[in-house]
C-alpha positions as CSV (number, residue, x, y, z in Angstrom):
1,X,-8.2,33.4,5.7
2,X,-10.7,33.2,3.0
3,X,-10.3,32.3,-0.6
4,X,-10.7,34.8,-3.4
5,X,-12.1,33.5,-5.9
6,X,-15.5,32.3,-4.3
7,X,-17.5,29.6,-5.8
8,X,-15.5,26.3,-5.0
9,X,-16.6,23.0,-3.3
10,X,-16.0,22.2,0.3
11,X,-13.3,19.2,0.4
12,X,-14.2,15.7,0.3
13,X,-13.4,13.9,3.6
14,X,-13.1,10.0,2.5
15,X,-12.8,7.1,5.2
16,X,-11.4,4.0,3.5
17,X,-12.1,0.9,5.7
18,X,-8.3,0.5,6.1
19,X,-5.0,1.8,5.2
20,X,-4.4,-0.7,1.9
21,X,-8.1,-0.1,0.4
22,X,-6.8,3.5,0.9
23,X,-4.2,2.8,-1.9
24,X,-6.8,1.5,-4.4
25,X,-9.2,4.3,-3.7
26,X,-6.5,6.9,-4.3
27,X,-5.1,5.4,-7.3
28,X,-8.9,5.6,-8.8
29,X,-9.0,8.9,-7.7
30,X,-5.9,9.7,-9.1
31,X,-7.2,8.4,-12.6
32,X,-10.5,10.1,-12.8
33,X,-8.1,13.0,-11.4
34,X,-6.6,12.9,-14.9
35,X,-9.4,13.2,-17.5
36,X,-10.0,16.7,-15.6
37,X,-5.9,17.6,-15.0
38,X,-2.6,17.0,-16.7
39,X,-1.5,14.3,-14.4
40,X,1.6,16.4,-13.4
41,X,-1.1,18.9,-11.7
42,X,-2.0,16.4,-9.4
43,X,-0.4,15.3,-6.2
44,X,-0.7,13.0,-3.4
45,X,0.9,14.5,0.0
46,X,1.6,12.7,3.3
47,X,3.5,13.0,6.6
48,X,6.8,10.6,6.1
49,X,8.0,9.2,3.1
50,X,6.8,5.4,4.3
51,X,3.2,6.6,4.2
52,X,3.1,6.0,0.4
53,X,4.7,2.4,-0.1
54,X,1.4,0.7,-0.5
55,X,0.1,3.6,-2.6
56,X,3.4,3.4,-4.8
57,X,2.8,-0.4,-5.3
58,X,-0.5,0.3,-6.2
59,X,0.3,3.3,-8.4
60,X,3.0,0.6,-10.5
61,X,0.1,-2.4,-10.8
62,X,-2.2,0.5,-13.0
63,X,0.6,1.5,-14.6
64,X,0.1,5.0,-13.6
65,X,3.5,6.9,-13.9
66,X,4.9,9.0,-10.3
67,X,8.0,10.9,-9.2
68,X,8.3,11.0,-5.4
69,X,9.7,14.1,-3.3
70,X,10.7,14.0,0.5
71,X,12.0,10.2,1.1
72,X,13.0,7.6,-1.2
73,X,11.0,5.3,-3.2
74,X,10.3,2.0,-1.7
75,X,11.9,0.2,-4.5
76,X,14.5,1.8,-4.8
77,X,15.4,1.4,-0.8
78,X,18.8,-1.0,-0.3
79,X,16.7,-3.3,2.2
80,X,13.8,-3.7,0.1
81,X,16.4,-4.9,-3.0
82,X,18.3,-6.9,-0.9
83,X,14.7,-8.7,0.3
84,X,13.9,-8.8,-3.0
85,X,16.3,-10.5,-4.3
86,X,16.5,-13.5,-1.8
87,X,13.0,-14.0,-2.9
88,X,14.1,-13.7,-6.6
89,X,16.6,-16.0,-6.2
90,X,13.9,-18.5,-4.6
91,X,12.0,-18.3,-7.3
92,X,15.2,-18.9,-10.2
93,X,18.3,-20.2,-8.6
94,X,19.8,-18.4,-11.6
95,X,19.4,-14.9,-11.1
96,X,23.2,-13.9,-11.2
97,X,22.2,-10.1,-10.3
98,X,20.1,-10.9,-7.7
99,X,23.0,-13.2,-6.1
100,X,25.2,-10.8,-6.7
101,X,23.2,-8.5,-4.7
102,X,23.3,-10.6,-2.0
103,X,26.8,-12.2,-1.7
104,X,28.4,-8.5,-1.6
105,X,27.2,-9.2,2.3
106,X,29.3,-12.4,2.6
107,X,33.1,-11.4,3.1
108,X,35.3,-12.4,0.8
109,X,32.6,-13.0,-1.8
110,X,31.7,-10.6,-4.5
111,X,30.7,-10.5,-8.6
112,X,33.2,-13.1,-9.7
113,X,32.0,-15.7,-6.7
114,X,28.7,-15.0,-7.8
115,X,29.6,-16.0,-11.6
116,X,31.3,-19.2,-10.2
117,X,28.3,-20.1,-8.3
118,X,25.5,-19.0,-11.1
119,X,27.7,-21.5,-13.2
120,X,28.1,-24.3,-10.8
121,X,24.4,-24.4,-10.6
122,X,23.4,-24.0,-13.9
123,X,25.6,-27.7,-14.5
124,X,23.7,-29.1,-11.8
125,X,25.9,-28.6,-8.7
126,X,28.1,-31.1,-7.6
127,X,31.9,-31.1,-6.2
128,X,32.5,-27.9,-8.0
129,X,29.6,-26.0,-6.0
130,X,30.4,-27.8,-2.9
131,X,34.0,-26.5,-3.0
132,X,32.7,-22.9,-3.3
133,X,30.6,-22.8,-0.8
134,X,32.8,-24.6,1.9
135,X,35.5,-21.6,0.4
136,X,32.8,-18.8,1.9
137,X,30.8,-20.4,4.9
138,X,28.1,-17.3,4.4
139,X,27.1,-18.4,0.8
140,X,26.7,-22.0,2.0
141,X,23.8,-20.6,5.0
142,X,22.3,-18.6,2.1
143,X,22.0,-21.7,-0.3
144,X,21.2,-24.0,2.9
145,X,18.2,-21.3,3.0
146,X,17.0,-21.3,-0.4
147,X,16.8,-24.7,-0.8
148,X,14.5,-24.9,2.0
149,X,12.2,-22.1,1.1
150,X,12.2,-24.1,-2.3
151,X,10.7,-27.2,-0.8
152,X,7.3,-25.0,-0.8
153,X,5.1,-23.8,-2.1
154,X,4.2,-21.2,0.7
155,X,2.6,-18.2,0.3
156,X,4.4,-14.6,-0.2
157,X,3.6,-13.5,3.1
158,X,5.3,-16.2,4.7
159,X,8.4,-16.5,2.7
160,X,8.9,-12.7,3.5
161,X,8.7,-13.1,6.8
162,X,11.2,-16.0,6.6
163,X,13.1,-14.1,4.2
164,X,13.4,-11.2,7.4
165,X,14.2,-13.7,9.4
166,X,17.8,-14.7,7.2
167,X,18.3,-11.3,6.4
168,X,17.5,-9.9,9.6
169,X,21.0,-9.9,11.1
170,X,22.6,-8.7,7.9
171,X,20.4,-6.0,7.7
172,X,22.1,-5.0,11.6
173,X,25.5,-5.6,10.2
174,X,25.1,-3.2,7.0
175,X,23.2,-0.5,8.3
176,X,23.3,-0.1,12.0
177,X,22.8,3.6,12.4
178,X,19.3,3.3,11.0
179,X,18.9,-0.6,11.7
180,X,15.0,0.2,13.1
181,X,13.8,2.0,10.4
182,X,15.1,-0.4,7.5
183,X,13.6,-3.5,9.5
184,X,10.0,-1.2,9.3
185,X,10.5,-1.4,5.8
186,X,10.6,-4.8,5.6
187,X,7.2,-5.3,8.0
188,X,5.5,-3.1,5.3
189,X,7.0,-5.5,2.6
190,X,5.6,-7.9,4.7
191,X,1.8,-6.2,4.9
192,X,2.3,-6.0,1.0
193,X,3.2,-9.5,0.2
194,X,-0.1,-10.8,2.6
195,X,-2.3,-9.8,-0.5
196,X,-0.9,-11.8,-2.9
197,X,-0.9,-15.5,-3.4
198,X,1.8,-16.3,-5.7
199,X,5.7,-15.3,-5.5
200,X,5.2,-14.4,-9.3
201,X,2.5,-12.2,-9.1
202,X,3.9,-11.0,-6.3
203,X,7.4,-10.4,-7.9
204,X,6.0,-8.9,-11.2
205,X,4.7,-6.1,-9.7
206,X,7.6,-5.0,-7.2
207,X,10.6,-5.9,-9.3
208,X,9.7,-3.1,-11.7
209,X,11.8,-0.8,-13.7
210,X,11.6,3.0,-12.3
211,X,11.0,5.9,-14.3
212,X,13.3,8.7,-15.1
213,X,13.7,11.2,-12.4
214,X,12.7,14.3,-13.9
215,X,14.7,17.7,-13.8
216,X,13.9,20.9,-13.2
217,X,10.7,20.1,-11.6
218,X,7.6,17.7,-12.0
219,X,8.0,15.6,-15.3
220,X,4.6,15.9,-18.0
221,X,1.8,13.9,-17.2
222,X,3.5,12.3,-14.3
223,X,1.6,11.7,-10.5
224,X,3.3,13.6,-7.9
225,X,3.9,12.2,-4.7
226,X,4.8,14.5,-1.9
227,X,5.8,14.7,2.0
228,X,4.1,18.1,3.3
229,X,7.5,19.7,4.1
230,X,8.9,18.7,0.0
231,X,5.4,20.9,-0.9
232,X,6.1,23.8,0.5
233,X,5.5,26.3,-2.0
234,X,4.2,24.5,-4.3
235,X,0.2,24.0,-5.7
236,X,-1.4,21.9,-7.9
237,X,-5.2,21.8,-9.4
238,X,-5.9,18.5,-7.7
239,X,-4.4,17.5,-4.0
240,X,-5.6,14.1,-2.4
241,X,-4.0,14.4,1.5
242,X,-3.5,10.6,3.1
243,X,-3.4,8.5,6.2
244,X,-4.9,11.4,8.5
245,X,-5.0,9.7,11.8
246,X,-3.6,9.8,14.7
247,X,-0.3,9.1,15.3
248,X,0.5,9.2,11.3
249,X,-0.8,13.2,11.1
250,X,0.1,13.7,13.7
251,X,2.8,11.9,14.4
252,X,3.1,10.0,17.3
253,X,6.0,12.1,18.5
254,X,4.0,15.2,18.4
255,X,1.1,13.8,20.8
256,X,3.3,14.4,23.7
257,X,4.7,18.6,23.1
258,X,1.7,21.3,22.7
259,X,4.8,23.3,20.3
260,X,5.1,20.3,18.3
261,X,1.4,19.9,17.7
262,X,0.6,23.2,16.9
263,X,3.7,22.6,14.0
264,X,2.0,19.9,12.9
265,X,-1.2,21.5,12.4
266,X,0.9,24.5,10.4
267,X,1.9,21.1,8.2
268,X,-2.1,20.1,7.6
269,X,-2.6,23.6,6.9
270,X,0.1,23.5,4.4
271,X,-1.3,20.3,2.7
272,X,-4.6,21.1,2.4
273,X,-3.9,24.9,1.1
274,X,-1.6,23.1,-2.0
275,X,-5.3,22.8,-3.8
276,X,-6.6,24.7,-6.0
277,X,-9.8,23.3,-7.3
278,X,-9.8,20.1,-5.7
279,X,-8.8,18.6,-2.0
280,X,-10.0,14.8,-1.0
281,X,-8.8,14.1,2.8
282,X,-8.3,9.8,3.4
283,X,-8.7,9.0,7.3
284,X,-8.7,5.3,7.2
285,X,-10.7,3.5,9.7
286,X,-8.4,1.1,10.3
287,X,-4.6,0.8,9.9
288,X,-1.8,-2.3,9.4
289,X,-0.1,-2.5,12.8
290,X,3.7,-3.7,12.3
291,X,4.0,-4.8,15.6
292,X,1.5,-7.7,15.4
293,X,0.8,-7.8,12.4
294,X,-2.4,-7.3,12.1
295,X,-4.9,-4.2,11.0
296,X,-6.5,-2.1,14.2
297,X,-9.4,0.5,14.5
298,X,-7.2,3.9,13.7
299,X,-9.0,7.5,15.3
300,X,-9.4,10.3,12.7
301,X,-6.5,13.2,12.9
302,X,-7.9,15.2,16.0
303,X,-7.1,18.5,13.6
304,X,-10.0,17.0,11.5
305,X,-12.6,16.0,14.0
306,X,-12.0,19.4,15.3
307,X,-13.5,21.1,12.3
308,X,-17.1,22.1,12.0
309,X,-19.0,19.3,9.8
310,X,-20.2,22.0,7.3
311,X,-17.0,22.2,5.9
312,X,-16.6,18.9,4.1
313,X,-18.4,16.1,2.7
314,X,-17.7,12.7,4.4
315,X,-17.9,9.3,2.8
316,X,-17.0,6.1,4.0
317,X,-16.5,2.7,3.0
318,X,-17.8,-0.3,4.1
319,X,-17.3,-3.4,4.4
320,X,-18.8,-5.0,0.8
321,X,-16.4,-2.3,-0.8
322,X,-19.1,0.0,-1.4
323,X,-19.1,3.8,0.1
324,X,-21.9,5.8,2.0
325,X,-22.2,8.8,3.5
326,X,-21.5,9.1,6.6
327,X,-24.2,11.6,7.8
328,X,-26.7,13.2,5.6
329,X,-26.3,16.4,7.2
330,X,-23.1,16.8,5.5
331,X,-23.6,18.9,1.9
332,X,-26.4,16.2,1.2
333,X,-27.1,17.7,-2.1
334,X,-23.5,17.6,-3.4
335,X,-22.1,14.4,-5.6
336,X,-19.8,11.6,-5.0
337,X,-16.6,12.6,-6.8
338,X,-16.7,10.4,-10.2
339,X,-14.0,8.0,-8.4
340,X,-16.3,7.0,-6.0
341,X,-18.7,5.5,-8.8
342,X,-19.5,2.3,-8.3
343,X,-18.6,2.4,-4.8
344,X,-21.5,5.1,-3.6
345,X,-24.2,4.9,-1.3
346,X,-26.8,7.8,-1.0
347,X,-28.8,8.2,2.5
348,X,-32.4,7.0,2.1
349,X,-35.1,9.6,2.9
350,X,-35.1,10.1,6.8
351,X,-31.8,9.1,7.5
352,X,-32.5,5.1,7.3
353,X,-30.1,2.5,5.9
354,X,-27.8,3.6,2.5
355,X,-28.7,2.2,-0.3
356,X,-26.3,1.8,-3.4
357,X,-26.5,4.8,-5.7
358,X,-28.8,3.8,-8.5
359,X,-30.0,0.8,-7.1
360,X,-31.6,-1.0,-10.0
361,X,-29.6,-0.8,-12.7
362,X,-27.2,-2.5,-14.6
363,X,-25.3,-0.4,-16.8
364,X,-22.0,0.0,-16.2
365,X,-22.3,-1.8,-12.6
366,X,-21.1,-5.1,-11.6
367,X,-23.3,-7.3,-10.7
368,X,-24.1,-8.4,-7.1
369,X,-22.2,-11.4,-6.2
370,X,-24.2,-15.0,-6.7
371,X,-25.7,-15.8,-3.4
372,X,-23.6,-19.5,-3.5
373,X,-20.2,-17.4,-3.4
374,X,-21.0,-15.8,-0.5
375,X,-21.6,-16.6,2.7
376,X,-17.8,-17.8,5.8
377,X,-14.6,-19.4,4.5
378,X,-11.1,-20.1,6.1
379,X,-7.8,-19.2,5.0
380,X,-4.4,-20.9,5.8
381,X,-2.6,-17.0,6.6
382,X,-5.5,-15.5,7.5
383,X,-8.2,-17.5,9.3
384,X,-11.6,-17.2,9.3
385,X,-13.4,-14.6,7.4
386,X,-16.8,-13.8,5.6
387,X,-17.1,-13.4,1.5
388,X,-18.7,-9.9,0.9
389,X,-17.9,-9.7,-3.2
390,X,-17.6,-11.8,-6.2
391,X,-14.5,-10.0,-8.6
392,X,-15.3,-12.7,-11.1
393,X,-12.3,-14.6,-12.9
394,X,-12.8,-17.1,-9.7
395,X,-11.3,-13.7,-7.2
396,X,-13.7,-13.2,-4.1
397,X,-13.3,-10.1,-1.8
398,X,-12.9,-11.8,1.8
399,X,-13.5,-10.0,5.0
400,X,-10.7,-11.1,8.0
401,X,-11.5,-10.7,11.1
402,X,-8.1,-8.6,12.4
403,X,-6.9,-8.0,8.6
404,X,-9.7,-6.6,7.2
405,X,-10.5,-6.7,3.5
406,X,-8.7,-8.6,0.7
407,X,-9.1,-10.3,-2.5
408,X,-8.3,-13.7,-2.5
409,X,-8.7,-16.4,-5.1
410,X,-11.5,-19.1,-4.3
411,X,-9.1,-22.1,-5.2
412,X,-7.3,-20.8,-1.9
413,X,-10.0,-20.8,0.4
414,X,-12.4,-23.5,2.5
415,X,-16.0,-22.3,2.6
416,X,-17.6,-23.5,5.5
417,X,-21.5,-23.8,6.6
418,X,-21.2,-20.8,9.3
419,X,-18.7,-18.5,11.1
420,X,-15.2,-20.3,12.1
C-alpha cells in the first residue's frame, strides 16, 4: 500500500538506552508533540496495558493530562492501592483511608475498626489500642509491620519490596484467579520506586488524583494512551508506538505459533498506520527484568529489523543521556525531531565518532558537567556505578552497571578514586 498524499517523512526509529529513559523521552516528545497538535490528536500505542505504567508515572510528574484505553490505569489497579497505602500508612500512622483500605482484608475488621484504631493512635496508644488489636489478630501483624518499617529510614525501593512481602499472601487470598499478574504489578511498582530516594517524593507523585474519564470519545487537549487492539479504527496526527522488542511486540507468547506472529505483525501494521503526519517507533536497548530485578540488553522487534533501512531514521541514546544517530546512511540529511534537542548527536564527516549537535554553544544548552562531579561512585541499592551528568540542584545522572541510568542525589552516593 502506498500513501496518497505524497510528500511525508519516513518515521523516526528511536532507541532509548532502556525501558524507563523511554518514559522521559516520550513524555518530551509528547510535549513538543503539542505546540504542533491539539494534545487529544496525539497518542501513545502499545501491546498490553502494563507497557505504559512507567510512562503514565512519568506523564503525572509533568503534569501532562492522559485518558487510557485497553487496560486499566496503574493507579487506579486494586493492588497498586492497596500497596500504596501500606506505604502511606508508613509514612503517617494517621491516614484513616489508607487503613481503611487495608483492614477490609482483616476479617472481622472494617471502617468503624479502622476509626477505633486511627483514634487510639492519635492519643498515643496504650491499653485501648492493645485491646483492639488482640480483638483482630490481622491488624496487630499489620501494626507489628509498620512499626518496623518505621524504624528506617530505608529507601522506597526497599520498603516496596518489604511492603510485597506483607502483602504478598493477601494479595493470593483476594484475588486468586489472576494472583500472577497483580503480583507483576507490584514488581513494576517495585522498578518505579528504585528511582526515587524518599517515600515522600515518591508518594507525591503516585498518590495523585485521576482525571475525569471522558465520554463520547477522547477528552480536549488530553494525551491518549492506547493498546493496538483499543485503536482499531481510529487515527491521530501524531502516533509515538513503544517498547518494540522482542517478547513485548511481539509478545512472548507469539514467538512460538507462525499464525500468531503473523497477527501480531497485522497489530504493528495497525499501530504504525494510526499516523497521519507523524510516527516515532521506541525499541529500547535494554529492558527492566521482573524476575531479577535488574535491566538486561532487549533485541529490537524482529518486524522492525526486518525492514529495509531507507525507511526510517534511527537515533539512539547513549549513555551520558545524549542521542546519536545510529548510522549515517540513514536519511542523513533529515533533522532530529525538536524533542530530541538537547539530546542529539550528528555523525562527523566520514562516519567517525558523534559529536553533540552544535558543539560550541551555549545557548539554551546545559552545560557539560564539572570534571570533579564526575568520574565512579557507590550506591547502597545499586552498587557501583560511573557519574556521566551533572542535573545541578546537587542531582547527578549515575550509570549502574545491571540497572542502567538513573538520577540520583549526590548526598546519597560514595565517590570513590576508580571503578568499584
Amino acid at each position: 500500500l502506498r500513501a496518497a498524499r505524497g510528500g511525508g517523512n519516513p518515521p523516526f526509529l528511536l532507541r532509548p538506552f532502556s525501558d524507563f529513559t523511554q518514559a522521559d523521552l516520550a513524555v518530551a516528545a509528547v510535549r513538543e508533540l503539542a505546540r504542533e497538535h491539539p494534545l487529544h490528536e496525539v497518542a501513545v500505542l502499545f501491546r498490553a496495558g502494563y507497557q505504559s505504567y512507567a510512562l503514565e508515572i512519568a506523564l503525572n510528574k509533568a503534569r501532562v493530562p492522559f485518558q487510557k484505553y485497553g487496560g486499566i490505569r496503574f493507579s487506579e489497579a486494586a493492588h497498586i492501592k492497596d500497596a500504596l497505602s501500606i506505604l502511606r500508612l508508613i509514612q503517617n500512622p494517621l491516614d484513616l483511608p489508607a487503613l481503611s483500605r487495608i483492614l477490609a482484608h482483616v476479617p472481622g475488621a472494617g471502617k468503624r475498626t479502622a476509626a477505633k484504631l486511627s483514634a487510639a493512635v492519635a492519643a498515643g496508644g496504650g491499653p485501648a489500642l492493645d485491646k483492639i488489636l488482640a480483638r483482630h489478630p490481622g491488624a496487630g501483624e499489620l501494626f507489628a509491620f509498620l512499626e518496623d518499617m518505621r524504624t528506617g529510614p530505608y529507601p522506597p525501593a526497599l520498603l516496596v519490596e518489604r511492603v510485597m512481602v506483607f502483602y504478598s499472601p493477601l494479595l493470593a487470598k483476594a484475588h486468586p484467579e489472576d494472583y500472577p499478574r497483580r503480583q507483576a504489578g507490584l514488581e513494576q511498582l517495585s522498578q518505579i520506586a528504585s528511582g526515587y530516594t524518599t517515600l515522600d517524593a515518591f508518594l507525591a507523585e503516585l498518590v495523585l488524583e485521576n482525571p475525569e474519564e471522558g465520554e463520547g470519545g477522547a477528552k480536549e487537549d488530553t494525551l491518549i494512551l492506547s493498546t493496538v487492539h483499543s485503536a482499531k479504527g481510529l487515527e491521530w496526527n501524531a502516533v509515538l508506538v513503544i517498547d518494540l522488542v522482542d517478547d513485548r511486540f511481539p509478545s512472548r507468547h507469539a514467538l512460538a505459533s507462525p499464525q500468531d506472529m503473523e497477527e501480531e505483525r497485522r497489530l504493528l501494521y495497525v499501530a504504525c498506520t494510526r499516523a497521519r503526519e507523524h510516527l516515532a517507533l521506541f525499541a529500547p536497548q535494554r529492558v527492566y527484568q521482573r524476575q531479577n530485578g535488574t535491566t538486561v540488553p532487549a533485541t529490537m522487534s524482529l518486524f522492525l529489523r526486518s525492514l529495509p533501512e531507507p525507511l526510517f531514521t534511527v537515533w539512539s541514546e547513549s549513555y551520558p543521556g545524549m542521542a546519536g544517530r545510529s548510522a549515517p546512511a540513514y536519511s542523513a540529511s533529515r533533522a532530529a525531531p525538536g524533542y530530541l534537542a538537547g539530546r542529539m548527536a550528528t555523525p562527523s564527516p566520514g562516519g567517525g565518532e558523534a559529536r553533540p549537535e552544535g558543539a560550541g554553544e551555549t545557548a539554551g544548552r546545559r552545560s557539560p558537567a564539572p570534571p570533579a562531579k564526575l568520574g565512579y561512585c557507590r550506591h547502597k541499592i545499586f552498587g557501583s556505578g560511573k557519574v556521566v551528568g551533572d542535573l545541578g540542584e546537587g542531582k547527578l545522572r549515575v550509570n549502574f552497571q545491571g540497572f542502567g541510568l538513573k538520577v540520583i542525589l549526590a548526598d546519597y552516593l560514595e565517590m570513590l578514586s576508580g571503578p568499584g
